[in-house]
C-alpha positions in Angstrom: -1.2 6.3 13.4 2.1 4.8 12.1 2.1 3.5 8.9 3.0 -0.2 10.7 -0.5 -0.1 12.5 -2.4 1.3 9.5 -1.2 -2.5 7.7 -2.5 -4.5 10.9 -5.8 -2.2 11.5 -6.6 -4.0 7.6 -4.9 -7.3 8.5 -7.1 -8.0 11.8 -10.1 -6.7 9.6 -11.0 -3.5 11.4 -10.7 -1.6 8.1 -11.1 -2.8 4.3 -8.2 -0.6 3.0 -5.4 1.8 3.9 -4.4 4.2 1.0 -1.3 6.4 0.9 -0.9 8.7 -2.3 2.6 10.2 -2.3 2.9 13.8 -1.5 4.7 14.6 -4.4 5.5 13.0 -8.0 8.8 12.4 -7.1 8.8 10.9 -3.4 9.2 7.3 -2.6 8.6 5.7 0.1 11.0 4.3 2.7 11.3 0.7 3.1 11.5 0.2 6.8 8.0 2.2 7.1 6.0 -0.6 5.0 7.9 -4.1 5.0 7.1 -5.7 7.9 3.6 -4.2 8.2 2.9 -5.5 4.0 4.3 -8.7 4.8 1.6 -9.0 8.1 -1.4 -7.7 5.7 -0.1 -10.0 2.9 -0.3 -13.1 5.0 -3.5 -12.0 6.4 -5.2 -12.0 3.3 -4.7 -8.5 1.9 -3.5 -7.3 -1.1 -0.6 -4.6 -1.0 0.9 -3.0 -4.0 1.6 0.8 -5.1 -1.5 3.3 -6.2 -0.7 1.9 -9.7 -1.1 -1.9 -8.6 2.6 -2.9 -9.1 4.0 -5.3 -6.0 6.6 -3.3 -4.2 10.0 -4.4 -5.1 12.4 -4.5 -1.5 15.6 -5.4 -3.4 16.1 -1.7 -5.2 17.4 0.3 -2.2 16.5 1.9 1.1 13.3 3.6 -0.7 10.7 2.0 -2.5 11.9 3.0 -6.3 9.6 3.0 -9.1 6.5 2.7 -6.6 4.0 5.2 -5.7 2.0 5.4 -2.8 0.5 2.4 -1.2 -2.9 0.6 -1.1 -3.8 -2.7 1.1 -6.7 -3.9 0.8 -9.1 -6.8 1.2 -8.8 -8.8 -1.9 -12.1 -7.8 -3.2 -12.1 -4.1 -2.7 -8.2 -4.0 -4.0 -9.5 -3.6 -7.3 -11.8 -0.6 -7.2 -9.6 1.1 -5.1 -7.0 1.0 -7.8 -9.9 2.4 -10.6 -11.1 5.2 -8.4 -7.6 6.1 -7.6 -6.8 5.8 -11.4 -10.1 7.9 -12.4 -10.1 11.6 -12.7 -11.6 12.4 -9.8 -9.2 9.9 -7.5 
């Protein structure tokens, strides 16, 4: 499934979250992969940031610089998605 769809499956409420770790320390994600699909979770309700819970920042370049990963979730599972992913075993 696109990466698009994967932001409205969690903005029409068929899923609580949508994680994406990056593959590698150094990869960063295009823009044009997760704007418009952040912006249709965001105003649904969800909350989208990177895996370290920093908003994504569209005004650095074609990639998404100084971000890793993604996670959109519902506002009260955003949270301890961030801690398990943050924990040794996430």
């Amino acid at each position: 499934m696109d990466s698009q769809a994967k932001y409205a499956v969690v903005a029409r409420g068929d899923a609580d979250c949508y994680v994406r770790r990056s593959p590698t320390p150094e990869y960063r994600e295009c823009i044009w992969d997760h704007a418009a699909g952040a912006l249709v979770a965001a105003v649904a309700g969800a909350r989208v940031t990177d895996v370290h819970g920093r908003a994504f920042d569209y005004s650095l370049g074609r990639r998404l610089e100084g971000r890793a990963g993604v996670v959109c979730a519902v506002p009260a599972l955003h949270g301890r998605v961030l801690e398990a992913l943050a924990s040794p075993m996430g």
